[in-house]
Backbone as ProteinMPNN parsed JSONL, in Angstrom:
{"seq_chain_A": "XXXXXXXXXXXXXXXXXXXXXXXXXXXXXXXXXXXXXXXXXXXXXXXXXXXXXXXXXXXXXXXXXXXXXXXXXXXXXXXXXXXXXXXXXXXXXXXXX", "coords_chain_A": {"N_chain_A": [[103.561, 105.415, 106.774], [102.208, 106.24, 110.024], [100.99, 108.978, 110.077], [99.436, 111.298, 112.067], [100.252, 109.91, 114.613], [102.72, 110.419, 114.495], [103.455, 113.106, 114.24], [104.37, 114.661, 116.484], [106.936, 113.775, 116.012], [110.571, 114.755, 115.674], [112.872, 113.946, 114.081], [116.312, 113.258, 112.17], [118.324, 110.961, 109.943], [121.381, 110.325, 108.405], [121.874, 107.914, 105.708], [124.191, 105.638, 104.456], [124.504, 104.02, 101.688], [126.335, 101.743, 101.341], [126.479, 99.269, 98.78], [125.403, 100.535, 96.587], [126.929, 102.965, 95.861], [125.412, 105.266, 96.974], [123.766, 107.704, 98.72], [121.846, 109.196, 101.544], [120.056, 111.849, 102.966], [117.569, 111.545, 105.683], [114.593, 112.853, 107.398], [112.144, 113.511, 109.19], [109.408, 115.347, 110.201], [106.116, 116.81, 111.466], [104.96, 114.573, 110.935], [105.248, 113.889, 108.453], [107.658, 112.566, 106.051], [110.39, 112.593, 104.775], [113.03, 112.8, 102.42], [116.54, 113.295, 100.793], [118.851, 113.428, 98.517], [122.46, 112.998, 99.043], [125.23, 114.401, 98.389], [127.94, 114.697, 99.778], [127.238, 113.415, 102.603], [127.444, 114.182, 105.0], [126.248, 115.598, 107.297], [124.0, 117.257, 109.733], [122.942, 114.765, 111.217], [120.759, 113.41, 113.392], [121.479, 110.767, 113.645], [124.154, 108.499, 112.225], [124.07, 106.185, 109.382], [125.978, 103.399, 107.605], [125.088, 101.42, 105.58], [124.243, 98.356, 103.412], [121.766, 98.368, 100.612], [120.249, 96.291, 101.11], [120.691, 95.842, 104.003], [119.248, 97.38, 104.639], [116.495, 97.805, 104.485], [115.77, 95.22, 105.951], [116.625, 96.188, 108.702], [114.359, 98.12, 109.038], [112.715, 96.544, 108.895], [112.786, 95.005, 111.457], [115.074, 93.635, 112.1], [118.503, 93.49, 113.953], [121.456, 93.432, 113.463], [124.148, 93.356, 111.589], [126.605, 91.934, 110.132], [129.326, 94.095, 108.732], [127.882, 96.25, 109.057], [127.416, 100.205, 110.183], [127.006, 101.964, 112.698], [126.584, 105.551, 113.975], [125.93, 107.437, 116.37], [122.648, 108.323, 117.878], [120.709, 105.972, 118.706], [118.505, 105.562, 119.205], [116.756, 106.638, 117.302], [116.323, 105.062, 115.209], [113.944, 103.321, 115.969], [112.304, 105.18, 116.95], [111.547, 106.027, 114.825], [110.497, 103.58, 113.105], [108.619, 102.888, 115.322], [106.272, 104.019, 114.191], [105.338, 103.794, 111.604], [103.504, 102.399, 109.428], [102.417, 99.11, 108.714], [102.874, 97.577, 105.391], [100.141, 96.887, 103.121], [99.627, 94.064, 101.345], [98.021, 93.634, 99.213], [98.544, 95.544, 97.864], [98.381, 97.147, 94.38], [100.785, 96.469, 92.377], [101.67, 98.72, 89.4], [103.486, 98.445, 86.408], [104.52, 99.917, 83.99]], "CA_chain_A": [[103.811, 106.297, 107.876], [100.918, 106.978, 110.169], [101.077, 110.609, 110.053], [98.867, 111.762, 113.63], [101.414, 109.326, 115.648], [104.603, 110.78, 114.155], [103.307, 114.747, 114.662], [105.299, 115.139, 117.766], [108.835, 113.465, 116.274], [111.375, 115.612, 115.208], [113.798, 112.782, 113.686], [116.696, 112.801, 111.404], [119.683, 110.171, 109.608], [121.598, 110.044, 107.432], [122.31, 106.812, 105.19], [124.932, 106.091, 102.942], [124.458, 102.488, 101.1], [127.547, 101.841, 100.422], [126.589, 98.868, 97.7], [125.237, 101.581, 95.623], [127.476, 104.221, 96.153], [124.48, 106.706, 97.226], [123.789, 108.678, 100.28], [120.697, 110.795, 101.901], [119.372, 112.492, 104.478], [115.935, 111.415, 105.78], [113.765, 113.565, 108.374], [110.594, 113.406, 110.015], [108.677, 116.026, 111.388], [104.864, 117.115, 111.557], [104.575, 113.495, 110.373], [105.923, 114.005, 106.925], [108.726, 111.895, 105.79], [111.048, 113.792, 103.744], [114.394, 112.416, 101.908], [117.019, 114.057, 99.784], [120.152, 112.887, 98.357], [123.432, 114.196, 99.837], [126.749, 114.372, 97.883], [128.661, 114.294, 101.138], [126.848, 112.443, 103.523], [128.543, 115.109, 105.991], [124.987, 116.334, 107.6], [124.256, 117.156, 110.814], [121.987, 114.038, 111.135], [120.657, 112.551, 114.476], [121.998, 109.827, 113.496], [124.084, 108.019, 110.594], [124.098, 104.6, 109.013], [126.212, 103.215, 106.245], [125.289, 99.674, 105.146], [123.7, 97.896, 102.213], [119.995, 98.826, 100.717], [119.183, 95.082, 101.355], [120.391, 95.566, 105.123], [118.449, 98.859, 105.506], [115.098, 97.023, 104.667], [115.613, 94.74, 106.916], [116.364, 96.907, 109.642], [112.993, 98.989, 109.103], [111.33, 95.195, 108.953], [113.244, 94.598, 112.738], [116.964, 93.214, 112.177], [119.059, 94.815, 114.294], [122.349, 93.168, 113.437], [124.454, 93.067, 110.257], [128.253, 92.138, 109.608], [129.624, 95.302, 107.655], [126.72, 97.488, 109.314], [127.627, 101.246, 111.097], [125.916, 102.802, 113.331], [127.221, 106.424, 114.357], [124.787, 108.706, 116.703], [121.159, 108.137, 118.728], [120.07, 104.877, 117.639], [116.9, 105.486, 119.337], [116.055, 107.64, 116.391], [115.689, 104.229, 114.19], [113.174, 103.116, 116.902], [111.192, 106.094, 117.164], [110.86, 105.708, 113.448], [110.151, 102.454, 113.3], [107.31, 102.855, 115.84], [105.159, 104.953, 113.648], [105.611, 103.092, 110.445], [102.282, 101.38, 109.058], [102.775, 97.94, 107.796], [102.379, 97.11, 104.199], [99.128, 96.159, 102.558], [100.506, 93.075, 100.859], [96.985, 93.553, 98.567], [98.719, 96.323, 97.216], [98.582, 96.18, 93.455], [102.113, 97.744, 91.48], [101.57, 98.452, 88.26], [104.316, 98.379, 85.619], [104.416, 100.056, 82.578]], "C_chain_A": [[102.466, 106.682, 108.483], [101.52, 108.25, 110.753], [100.537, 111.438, 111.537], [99.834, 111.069, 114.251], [102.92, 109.77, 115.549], [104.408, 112.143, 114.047], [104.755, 115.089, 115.226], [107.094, 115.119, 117.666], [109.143, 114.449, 115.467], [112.899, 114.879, 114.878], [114.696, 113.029, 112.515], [117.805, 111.613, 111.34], [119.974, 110.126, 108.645], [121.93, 108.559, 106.793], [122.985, 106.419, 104.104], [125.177, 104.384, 102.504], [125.124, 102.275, 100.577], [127.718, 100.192, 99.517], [126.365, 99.494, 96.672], [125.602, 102.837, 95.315], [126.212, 105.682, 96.823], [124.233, 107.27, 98.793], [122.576, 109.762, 100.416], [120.464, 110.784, 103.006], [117.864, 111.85, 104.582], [115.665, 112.238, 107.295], [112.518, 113.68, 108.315], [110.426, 114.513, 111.037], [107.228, 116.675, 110.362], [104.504, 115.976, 110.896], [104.828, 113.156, 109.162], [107.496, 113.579, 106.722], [110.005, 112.014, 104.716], [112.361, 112.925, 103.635], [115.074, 113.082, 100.907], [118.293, 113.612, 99.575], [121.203, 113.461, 98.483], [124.905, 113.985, 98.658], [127.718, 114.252, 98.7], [128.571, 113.23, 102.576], [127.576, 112.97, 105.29], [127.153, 115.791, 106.669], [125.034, 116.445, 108.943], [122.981, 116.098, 111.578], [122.18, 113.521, 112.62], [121.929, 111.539, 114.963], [122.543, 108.802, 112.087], [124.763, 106.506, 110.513], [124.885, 104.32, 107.615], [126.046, 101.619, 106.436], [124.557, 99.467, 104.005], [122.064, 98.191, 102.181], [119.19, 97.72, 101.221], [119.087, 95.289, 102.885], [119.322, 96.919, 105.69], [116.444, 98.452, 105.686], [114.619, 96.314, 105.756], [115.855, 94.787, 108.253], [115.071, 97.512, 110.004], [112.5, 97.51, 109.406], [111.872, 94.329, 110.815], [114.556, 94.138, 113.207], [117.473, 94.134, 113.116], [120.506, 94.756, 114.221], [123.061, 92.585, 112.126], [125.774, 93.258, 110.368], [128.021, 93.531, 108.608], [128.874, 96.565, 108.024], [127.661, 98.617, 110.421], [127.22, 102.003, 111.655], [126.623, 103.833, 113.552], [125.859, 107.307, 114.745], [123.945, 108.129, 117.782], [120.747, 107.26, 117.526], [118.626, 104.564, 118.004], [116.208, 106.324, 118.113], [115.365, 106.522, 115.272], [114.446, 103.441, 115.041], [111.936, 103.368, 117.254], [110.889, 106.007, 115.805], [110.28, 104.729, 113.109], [108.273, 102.005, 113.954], [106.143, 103.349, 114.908], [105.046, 104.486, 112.365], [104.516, 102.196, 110.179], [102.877, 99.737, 108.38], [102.074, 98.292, 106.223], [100.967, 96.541, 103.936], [100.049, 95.329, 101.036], [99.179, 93.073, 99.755], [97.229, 94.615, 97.742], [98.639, 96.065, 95.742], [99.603, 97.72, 92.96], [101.569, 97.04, 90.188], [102.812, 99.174, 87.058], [104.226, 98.567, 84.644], [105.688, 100.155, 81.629]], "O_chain_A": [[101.634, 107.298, 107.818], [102.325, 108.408, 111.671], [101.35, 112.206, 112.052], [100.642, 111.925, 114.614], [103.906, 109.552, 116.253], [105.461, 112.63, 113.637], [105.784, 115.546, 114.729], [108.007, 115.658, 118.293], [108.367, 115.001, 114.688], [113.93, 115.282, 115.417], [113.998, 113.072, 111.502], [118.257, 111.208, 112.41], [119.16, 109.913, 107.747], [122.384, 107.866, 107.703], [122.625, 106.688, 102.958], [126.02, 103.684, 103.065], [125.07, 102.4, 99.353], [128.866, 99.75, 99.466], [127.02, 99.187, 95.677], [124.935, 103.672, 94.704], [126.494, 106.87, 96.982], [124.819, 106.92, 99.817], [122.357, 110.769, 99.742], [120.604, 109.94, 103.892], [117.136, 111.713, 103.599], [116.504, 112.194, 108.194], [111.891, 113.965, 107.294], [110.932, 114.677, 112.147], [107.188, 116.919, 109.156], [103.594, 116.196, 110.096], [104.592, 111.999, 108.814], [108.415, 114.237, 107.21], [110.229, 111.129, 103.89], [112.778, 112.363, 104.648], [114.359, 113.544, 100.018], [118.929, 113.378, 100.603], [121.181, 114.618, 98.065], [125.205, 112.812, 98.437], [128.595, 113.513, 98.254], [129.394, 112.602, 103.242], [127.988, 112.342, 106.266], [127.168, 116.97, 106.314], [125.947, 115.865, 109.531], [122.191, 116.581, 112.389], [123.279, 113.245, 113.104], [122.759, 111.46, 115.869], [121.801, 108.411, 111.186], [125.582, 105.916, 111.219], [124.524, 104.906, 106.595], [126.654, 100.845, 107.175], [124.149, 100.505, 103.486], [121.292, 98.254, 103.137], [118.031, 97.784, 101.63], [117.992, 95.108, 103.418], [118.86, 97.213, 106.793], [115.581, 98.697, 106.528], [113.58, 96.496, 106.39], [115.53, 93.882, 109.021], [114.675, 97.449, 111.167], [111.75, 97.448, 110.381], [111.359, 93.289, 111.227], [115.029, 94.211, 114.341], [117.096, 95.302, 113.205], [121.109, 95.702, 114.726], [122.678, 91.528, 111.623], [126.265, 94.357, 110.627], [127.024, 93.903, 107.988], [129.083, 97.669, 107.523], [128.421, 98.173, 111.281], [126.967, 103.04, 111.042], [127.789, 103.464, 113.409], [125.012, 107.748, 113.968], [124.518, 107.434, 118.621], [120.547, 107.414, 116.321], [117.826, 103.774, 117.501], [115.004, 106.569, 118.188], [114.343, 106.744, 114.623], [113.925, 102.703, 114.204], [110.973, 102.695, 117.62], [109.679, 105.883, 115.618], [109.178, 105.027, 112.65], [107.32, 101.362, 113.515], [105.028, 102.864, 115.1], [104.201, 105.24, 111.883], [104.59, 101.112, 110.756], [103.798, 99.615, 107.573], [101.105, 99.006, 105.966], [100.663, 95.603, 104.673], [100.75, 95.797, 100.139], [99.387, 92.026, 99.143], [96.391, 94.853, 96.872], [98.784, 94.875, 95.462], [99.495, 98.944, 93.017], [101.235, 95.899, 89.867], [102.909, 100.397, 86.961], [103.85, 97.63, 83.939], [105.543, 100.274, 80.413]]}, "name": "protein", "num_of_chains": 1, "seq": "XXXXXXXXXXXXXXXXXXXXXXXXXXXXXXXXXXXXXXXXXXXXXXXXXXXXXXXXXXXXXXXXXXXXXXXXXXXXXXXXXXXXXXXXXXXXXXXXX"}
């Protein structure tokens, strides 16, 4: 997330991945990227998405079209998120213990 470019948004959605039964809220504001897991998935979110964790990846990575996928709301909100989103350092190193 670059943090100075995403100040100004004031963004939420909810997402409920329905291969893994789970569900959260995510919101953005003062550049801080905040998520929390919902038991309802009943929020008063921008905007809300239920589809699979694989298709949600590949939405953030540019997809914008998925059998089974639901959009409900301002889909400019995945957009404006999107914009502000650093790429990966693929030099990253995970370490596994």
């Amino acid at each position: 997330m670059d943090g100075p470019r995403a100040w100004d948004l004031d963004l939420s959605f909810s997402v409920d991945f329905n291969d893994v039964n789970r569900s959260f809220r995510v919101t953005l504001r003062n550049g801080v990227l905040i998520y929390e897991e919902e038991e309802d998935n009943e929020s008063e979110a921008q905007l809300h998405l239920s589809l699979s964790k694989l298709q949600f990846l590949s939405l953030l990575a540019g997809e914008t079209e998925f059998e089974g996928m639901f959009l409900k709301g301002n889909q400019n909100v995945l957009t404006e998120l999107t914009s502000v989103l650093d790429p990966g350092d693929p030099n990253f190193n995970i370490v596994i213990s």
